[in-house]
C-alpha positions, 0 to 999 in steps of 0.5 A: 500500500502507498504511504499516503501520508507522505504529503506531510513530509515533502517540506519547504525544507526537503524542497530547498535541499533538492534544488540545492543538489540538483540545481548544477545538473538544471544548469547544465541542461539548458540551452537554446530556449532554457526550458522556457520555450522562447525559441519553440515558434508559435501558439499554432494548431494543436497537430504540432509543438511549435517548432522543429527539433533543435535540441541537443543530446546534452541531457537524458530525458527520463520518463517514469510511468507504470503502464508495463503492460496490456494496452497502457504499455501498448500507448505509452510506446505509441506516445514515445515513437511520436515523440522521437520521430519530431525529437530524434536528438533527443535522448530518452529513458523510458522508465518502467515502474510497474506494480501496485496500480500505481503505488510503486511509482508513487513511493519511488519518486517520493523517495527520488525526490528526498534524494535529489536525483528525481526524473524529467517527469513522471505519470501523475493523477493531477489535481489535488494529488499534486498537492504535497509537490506544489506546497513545497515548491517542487513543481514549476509553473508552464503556463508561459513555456507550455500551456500558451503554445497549441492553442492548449488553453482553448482546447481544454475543457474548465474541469481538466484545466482546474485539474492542472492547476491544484494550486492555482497554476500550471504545473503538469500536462494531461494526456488523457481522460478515464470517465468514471460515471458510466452503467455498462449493461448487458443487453441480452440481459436487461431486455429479459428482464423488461428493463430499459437502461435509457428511462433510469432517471435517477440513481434509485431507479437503478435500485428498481431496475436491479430488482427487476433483473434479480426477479428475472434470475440474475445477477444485478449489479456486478461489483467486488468489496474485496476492497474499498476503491470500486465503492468509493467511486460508486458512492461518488457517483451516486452522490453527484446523480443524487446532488449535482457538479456544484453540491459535488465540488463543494462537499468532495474538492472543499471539503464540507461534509457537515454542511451536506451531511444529508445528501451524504447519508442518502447516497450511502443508503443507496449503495447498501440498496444497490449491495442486495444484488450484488454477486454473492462472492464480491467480498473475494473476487476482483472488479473484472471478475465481476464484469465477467458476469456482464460478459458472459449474461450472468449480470445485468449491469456494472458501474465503473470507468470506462476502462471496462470497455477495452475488456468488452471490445476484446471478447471475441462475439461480444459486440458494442450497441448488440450485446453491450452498452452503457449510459452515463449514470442516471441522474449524472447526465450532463458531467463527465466524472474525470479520472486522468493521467499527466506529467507535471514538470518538477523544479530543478529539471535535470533535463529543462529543454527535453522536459518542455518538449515532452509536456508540449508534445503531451498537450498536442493533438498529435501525441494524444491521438497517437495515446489514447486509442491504445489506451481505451481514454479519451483525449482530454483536447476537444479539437483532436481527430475522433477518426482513431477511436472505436464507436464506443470512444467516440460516443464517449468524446461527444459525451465529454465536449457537450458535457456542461461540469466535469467534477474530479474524481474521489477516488482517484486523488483529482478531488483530493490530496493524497492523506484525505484520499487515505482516510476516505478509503479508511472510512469506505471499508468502514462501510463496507463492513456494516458501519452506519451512516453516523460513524461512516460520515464522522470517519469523512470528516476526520478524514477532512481535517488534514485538507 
């Protein structure tokens, strides 16, 4: 498990003693443009970074992630091929720290980072994940060297925008979206038992409906409790069909629970509602054994983020708008819940120069369409081609440009910074093992006091 506690230790202190250490490699690193982009041309169509490849080999760019295989590994290569066909000066490590969904790389780069010899830049969740970097001034703005080239600000909905920048400025490029407030359905199943998933208006219709398909024979709701995460993201969305992205953002970004303790209570009530057609295994199964159930017409639903549909497109028969679906979550319509991946750009970059092209180039249409279809996201540019994507893609782009909100996600640290997202964890399996709502809120709010 991550250390999510480890906000309280990237200090000011830590912060200065890491550029004190890596200040003389910065230095040495940067030539032409300095890192600030002056001499990569123009704010220009999203297809390019503005200039071409003037960069020497003087420093290693290093690029640290966790997709090490199936389709994140399959992008990440994509990402990188396009970038060293603009850049072949420029010199590349592509640093695989797999493991732990994610958790691995979290520590390693907390614990680079103490040592003073952090990489170029590494996937990150933005948003107020990226809190415990920007409090100790360990992220460097890129409004100026970044996000003023592409015609990025335009391209970018408010949501993704506020998500990259936690503390109020630009600090990290996302590369792309996971939407998490989907219903994937089997159609077989849902058209047995007289169901109508476009007529769900309201996150307790779904409890109806789930009635409906378990009076049929089936399955209603696949779902694992094994651990807390696909519940916390379940209850959150519950929460924004039962409220809306204002009510949301101020209860889950601001953290005021008291206030909305209500709207809080009731959408607890619908999870435990939803819990009585859950498989009766879900205590000891993962989330895509669940989803197994949808695939092979045992369930008739499944909440999740869209990364559910690659497991759909790859079995062989199981075809899109035939045999499986979704709509966005019943009384969600309208929001597009974003769960992203980014690169922030840390402070006394070992590589300044490579480093903004890497984030540049992570911010274009290009390298976003080269991304995202392998990955089964979306890109986060509203003026990036839709041509690479499959149907089901497609419909989700057309879903994210006229959504209205795009509150963040929970549980995936966008909401909130990482020793808050612990203790909602901690709280949600609380849940999960029979608390009531009471004591599940009062762990909520302790949770807050570290916000």
């Amino acid at each position: 498990m991550t250390d999510d506690n480890s906000d309280k230790r990237l200090t000011r202190r830590n912060a200065l003693r890491i550029a004190g250490a890596a200040g003389a490699a910065s230095l040495a690193g940067c030539g032409g443009d300095g890192g600030d982009g002056s001499s990569d041309g123009s704010d220009g169509s999203g297809s390019g970074d503005g200039g071409g490849d003037t960069t020497t080999a003087t420093s290693t760019l290093e690029v640290a992630h966790w997709w090490g295989e199936g389709d994140g590994n399959a992008a990440i290569n994509a990402l990188f091929e396009g970038f060293k066909e603009k850049y072949p000066n420029v010199s590349t490590d592509d640093n695989l720290v797999a493991g732990g969904a994610g958790s691995n790389l979290r520590t390693n780069i907390r614990t680079r980072i103490q040592n003073g010899s952090h990489p170029s830049t590494w996937q990150a969740w933005p948003g107020k994940n990226l809190i415990p970097f920007t409090d100790a001034d360990l992220l460097e703005d890129i409004e100026d060297s970044v996000w003023s080239k592409n015609g990025m600000k335009d391209a970018y909905l408010p949501g993704v925008k506020d998500a990259a920048q936690p503390a109020g400025n630009y600090v990290t490029v996302p590369l792309n979206i996971h939407r998490i407030n989907n219903l994937f359905y089997n159609v077989s199943v849902v058209e047995d038992a007289g169901v109508d998933p476009t007529s769900l208006e309201t996150p307790s219709d779904v409890t109806d409906a789930l009635k409906a398909v378990s009076d049929a024979g089936y399955t209603g709701m696949a779902h694992q409790t094994g651990s807390a995460w696909s519940t916390v993201q379940m209850f959150a969305t519950i929460f924004l069909g039962q409220t809306d992205a204002e009510t949301y953002n101020a209860t889950w970004v601001e953290g005021n629970i008291e206030a909305n303790r209500d709207a809080i209570a009731s959408a607890l009530d619908v999870v435990r509602e939803y819990s009585e057609f859950y498989p009766s295994d879900s205590g000891s199964i993962s989330w895509t054994e669940a989803n197994s159930g949808v695939i092979n017409g045992e369930t008739a639903f499944l909440h999740q983020g869209d990364w559910a549909a690659g497991t759909y497109v790859g079995t062989d028969g199981f075809k899109y708008k035939e045999d499986w679906d979704y709509v966005p979550f019943p009384g969600t319509s309208g929001n597009y819940m974003l769960n992203m991946d980014s690169f922030p750009y840390p402070t006394a970059n070992p590589s300044p120069e490579a480093t903004t092209k890497w984030c540049r180039y992570c911010g274009t249409t290009e390298g976003q369409e080269r991304f995202n279809p392998k990955k089964g996201s979306i890109p986060p540019r509203t003026d990036a081609s839709t041509e690479p994507f499959s149907a089901f893609s497609q419909d989700q782009i057309k879903d994210f440009t006229d959504s209205d909100a795009q509150p963040p996600s929970l549980q995936h640290g966008l909401a909130v910074k990482p020793s808050v997202k612990t203790g909602v964890s901690s709280a949600f399996s609380s849940f999960i093992t029979g608390s009531a709502n009471d004591k599940v809120i009062s762990q909520l709010k302790d949770a807050y006091s570290n916000l």
